[in-house]
C-alpha positions in Angstrom: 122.8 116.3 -42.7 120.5 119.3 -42.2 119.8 121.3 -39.2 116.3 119.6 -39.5 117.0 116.2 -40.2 119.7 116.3 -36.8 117.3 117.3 -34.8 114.4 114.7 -35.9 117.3 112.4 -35.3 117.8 113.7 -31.3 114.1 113.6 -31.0 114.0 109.8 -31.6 117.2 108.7 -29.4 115.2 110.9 -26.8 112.1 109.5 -27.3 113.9 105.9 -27.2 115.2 106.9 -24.1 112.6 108.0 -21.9 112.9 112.0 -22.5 110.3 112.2 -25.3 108.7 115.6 -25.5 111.2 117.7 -23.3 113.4 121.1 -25.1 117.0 120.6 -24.9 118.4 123.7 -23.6 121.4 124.7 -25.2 124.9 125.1 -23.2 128.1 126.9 -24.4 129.9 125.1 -26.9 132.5 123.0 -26.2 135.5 124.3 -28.0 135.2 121.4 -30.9 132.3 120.2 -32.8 130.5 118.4 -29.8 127.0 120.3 -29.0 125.4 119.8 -25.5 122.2 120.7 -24.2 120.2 119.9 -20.7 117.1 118.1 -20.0 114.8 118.7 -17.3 111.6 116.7 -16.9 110.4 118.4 -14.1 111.8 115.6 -11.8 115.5 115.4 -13.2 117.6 116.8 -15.1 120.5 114.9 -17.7 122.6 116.4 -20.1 122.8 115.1 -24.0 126.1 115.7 -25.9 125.7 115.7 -29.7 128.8 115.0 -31.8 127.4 114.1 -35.3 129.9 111.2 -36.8 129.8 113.6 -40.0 131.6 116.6 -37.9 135.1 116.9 -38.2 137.3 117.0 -34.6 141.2 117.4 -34.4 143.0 114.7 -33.5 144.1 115.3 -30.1 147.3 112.8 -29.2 149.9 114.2 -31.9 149.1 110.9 -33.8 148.6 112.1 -37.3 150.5 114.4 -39.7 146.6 115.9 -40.6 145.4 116.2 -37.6 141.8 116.6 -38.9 139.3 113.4 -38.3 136.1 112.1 -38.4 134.0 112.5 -35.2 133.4 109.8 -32.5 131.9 109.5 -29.4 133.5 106.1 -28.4 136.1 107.9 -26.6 133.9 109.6 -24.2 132.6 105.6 -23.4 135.8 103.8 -23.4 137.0 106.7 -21.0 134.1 107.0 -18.7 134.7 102.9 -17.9 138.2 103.4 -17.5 137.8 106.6 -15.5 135.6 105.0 -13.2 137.5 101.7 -12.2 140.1 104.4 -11.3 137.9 105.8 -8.4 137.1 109.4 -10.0 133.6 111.0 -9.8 132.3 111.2 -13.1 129.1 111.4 -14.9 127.4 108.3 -15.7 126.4 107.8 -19.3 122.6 106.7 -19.4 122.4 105.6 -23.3 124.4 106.0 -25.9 124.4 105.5 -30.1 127.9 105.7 -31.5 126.4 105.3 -35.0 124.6 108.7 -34.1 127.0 110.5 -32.4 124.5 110.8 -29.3 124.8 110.2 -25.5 123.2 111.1 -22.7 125.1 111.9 -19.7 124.1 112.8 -15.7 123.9 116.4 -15.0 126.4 117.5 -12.3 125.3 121.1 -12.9 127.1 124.0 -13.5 129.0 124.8 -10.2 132.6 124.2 -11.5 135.7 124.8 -9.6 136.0 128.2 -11.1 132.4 129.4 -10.7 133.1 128.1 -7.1 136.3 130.3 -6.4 135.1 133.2 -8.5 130.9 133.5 -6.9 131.0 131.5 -3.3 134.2 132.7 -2.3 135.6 129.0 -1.7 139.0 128.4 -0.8 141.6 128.6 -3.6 144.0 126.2 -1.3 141.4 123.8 -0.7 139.8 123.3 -4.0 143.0 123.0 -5.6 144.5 120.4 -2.9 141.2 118.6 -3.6 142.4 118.5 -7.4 145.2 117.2 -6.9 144.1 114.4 -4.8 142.1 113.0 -7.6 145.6 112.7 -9.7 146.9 111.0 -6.7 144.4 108.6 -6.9 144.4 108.0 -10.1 147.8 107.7 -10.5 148.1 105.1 -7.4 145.6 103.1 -9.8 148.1 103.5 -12.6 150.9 102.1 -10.6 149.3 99.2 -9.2 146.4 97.7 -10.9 145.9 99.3 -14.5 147.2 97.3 -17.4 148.3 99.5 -20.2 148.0 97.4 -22.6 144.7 96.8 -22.6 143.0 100.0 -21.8 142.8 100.7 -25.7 144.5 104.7 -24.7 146.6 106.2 -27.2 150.6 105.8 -25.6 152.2 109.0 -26.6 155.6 109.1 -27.1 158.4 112.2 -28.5 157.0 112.0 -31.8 153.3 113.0 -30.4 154.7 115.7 -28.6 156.3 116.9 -31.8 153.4 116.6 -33.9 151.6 119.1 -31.8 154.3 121.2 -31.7 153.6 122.3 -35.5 151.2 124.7 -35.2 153.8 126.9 -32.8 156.3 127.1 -35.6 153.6 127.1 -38.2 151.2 129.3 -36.7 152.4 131.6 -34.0 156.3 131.9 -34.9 155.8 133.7 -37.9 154.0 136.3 -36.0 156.9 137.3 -34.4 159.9 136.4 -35.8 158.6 137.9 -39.2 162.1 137.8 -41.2 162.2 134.5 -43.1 165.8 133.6 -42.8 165.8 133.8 -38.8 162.6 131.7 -38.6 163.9 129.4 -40.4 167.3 129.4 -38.1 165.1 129.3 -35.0 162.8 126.0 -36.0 166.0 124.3 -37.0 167.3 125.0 -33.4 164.2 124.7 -32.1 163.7 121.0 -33.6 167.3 120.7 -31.9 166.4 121.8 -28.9 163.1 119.1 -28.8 165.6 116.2 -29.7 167.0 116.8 -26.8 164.6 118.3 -24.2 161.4 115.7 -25.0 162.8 112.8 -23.2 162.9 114.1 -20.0 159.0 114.1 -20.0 159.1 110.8 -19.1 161.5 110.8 -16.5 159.1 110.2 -13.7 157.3 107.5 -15.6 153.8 107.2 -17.5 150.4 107.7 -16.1 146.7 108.0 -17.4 146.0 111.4 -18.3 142.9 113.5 -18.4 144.9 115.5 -20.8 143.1 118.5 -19.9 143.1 118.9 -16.5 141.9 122.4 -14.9 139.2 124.4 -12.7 137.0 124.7 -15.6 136.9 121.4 -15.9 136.3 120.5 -12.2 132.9 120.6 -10.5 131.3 120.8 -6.8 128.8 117.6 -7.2 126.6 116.6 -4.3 126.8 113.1 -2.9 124.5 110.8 -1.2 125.9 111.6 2.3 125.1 115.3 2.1 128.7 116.3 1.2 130.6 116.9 -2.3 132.6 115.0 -4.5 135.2 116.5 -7.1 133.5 115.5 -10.2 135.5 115.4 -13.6 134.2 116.4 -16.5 135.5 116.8 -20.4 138.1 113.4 -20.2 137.6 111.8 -23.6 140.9 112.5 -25.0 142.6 110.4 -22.1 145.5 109.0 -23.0 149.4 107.3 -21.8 151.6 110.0 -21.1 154.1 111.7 -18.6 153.2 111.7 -15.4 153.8 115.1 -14.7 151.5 116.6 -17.6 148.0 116.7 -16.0 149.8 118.2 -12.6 151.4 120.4 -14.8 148.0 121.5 -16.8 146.3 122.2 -13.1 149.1 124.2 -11.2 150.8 126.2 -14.2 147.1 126.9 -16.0 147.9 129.8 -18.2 144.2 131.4 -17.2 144.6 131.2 -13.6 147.3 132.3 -11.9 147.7 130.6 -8.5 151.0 131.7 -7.5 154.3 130.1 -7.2 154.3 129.7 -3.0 150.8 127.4 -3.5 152.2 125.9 -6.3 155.0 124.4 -4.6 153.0 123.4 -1.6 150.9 121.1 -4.3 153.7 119.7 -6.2 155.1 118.9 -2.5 151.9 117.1 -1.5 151.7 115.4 -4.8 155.3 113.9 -4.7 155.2 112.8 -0.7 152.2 110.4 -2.1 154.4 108.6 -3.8 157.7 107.4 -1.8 159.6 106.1 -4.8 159.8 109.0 -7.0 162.8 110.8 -7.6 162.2 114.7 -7.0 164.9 115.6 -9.2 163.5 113.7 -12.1 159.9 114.8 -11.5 161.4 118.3 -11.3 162.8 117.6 -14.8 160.1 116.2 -16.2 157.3 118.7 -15.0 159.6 121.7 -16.2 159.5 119.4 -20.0 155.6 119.1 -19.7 155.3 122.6 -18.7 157.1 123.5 -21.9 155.3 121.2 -24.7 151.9 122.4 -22.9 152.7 126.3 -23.2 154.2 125.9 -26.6 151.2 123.8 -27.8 148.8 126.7 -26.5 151.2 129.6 -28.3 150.6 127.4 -31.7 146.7 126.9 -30.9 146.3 130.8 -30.1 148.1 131.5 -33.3 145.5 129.3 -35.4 142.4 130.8 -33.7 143.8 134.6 -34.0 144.8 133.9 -38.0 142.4 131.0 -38.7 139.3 131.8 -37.0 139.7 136.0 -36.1 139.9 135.6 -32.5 142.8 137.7 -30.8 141.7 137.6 -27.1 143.9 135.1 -26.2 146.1 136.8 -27.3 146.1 138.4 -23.3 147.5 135.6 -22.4 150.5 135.1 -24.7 153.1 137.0 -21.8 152.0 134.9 -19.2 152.4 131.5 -21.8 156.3 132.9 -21.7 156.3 133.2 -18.4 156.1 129.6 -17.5 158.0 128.2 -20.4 160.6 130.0 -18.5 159.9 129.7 -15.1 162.7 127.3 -13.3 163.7 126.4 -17.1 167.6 127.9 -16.1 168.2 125.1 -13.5 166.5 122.3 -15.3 166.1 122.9 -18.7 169.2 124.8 -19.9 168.7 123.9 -23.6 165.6 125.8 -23.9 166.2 128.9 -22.3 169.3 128.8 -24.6 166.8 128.3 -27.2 164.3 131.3 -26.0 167.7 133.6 -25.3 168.8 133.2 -29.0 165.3 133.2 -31.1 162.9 135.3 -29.0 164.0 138.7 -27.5 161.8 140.0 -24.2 159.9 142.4 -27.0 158.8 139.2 -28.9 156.9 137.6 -25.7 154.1 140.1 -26.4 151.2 139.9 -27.8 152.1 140.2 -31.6 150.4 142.4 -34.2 148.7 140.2 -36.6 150.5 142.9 -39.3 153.3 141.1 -38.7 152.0 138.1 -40.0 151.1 140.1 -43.1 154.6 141.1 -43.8 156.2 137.8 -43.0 154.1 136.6 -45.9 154.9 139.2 -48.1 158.7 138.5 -47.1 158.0 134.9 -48.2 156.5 135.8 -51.6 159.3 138.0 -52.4 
């Protein structure tokens, strides 16, 4: 569809819907092909996300061996029931057309958790502890009234965890380990390595996930009793997984750094709300969640530097290392074996994308 016939297409769902005449007001971009913009009538404000059905999104959950499919806003509905029933703060979805790719969506603003710590000064301690409440409650939810079956969430499993564990030894190991023969030794070890490693996710037991849970994704939102909730934004590809991985996503967030003594405290308050679990388990398990999250981001910043020309995550690459490795001595042996043998300190740089020219040259040859 053209740029034209979209937008005579959002002028009608928004003239259907009681916003007829108002300028949507671009936002950033969401890092896929969903589009949202804010309208302000002069008495409200709402926000309209645009994800046209003929866009292509990446499949998310590790489901498919292409992980390329065709756009869908159902997610973002299913979700926002779900989400809701579970006691979190979300926005409300006013309409919606699924054939159109269109919903409109409250406006919770723009004061995130991030924009909060980084302009207002706010309490680093406190808004996290808030964070992890809402897992806590979600997570009570899981364990006592949600029935799995028939939430319609995709149920991930080793072989999810795998799939999206390509694009590292696709995308970002051959920019470092540029001689053929020992990439090829190192996936083979590494494949190994996952075999053995990827069951101790589950350890602790499954949970609903937000699946990309951090600060960025966390707002201040005003309530009706003069106060603020944590409102919860960008959960669409929730899904069935560890129950470690969203805890794991907030507290080990490879763009904010929050230190390991606060950290702790966290994952402390986080496991005395829950008398059954096994802290050595859950210690297992995070560490395993900790390293399919890092590893998945290595992969994804290797596609965007050689796919798409953008090397500044690349800043972030040492840091990635840094918690794939952090306690992975005492509970996961078979991966800093792994890292020992195939990736020398040197490699946990940020690589020159030269390297990637030579290792293709090496192939060719």
């Amino acid at each position: 569809m053209t740029v034209m016939g979209r937008q005579d297409v959002i002028d009608r769902f928004l003239r259907e819907n009681g916003w007829a005449d108002i300028e949507p007001v671009a936002l950033v971009d969401d890092a896929s092909a969903r589009k949202y913009y804010r309208l302000d009538n002069g008495r409200q404000t709402a926000l309209l996300m645009d994800f046209p059905p003929d866009a292509i999104s990446v499949d998310p959950h590790g489901i498919h061996e292409n992980p390329e499919r065709p756009a869908s806003v159902t997610p973002v509905i299913a979700t926002t029931s779900l989400l809701s029933q579970a006691g979190w703060r979300i926005p409300a979805i006013y309409a919606s057309d699924v054939a159109l790719g269109l919903v409109l969506i409250e406006d919770f603003g723009d004061l995130t958790f991030t924009r909060a710590l980084d302009l207002s000064g706010a309490s680093k301690p406190a808004l996290y502890l808030r964070a992890v409440d809402q897992l806590i409650t979600l997570h009570r939810y899981c364990d006592t009234r949600f029935e799995s079956a028939d939430s319609g969430l995709v149920r991930y499993a080793p072989d999810n965890f795998k799939r999206m564990l390509q694009s590292f030894k696709t995308d970002y190991l051959p920019l470092i380990v540029t001689d053929v023969a020992k990439r090829s030794r190192a996936i083979v070890e590494f494949d190994a390595m996952l075999e053995a490693v990827l069951p101790n996710c589950w350890k602790s037991g499954e949970v609903i996930i937000h699946r990309d849970y951090h600060v960025d994704n966390l707002m201040l939102v005003e309530n009706d009793e003069g106060g603020e909730d944590c409102g919860i934004i960008d959960f669409q590809d929730a899904a069935i997984a560890p129950r470690p991985y969203d805890l794991v996503s907030l507290l080990r967030d490879v763009r904010h750094d929050i230190g390991v003594e606060l950290e702790n405290s966290l994952k402390d308050r986080y496991c005395a709300a829950f008398e059954n679990l096994d802290r050595s388990d859950f210690e297992m398990s995070y560490a395993a969640c900790n390293m399919v999250r890092n590893f998945r981001i290595l992969g994804r910043f290797g596609w965007l530097a050689i796919k798409a020309g953008k090397r500044r995550y690349f800043d972030f690459i040492p840091r990635c290392w840094e918690l794939i490795l952090r306690d992975a001595d005492r509970n996961l042996p078979e991966l800093a074996a792994w890292i020992a043998n195939h990736i020398p300190v040197e490699a946990r740089m940020a690589p020159s994308l030269l390297s990637r020219q030579q290792s293709s040259e090496q192939g060719a040859s």
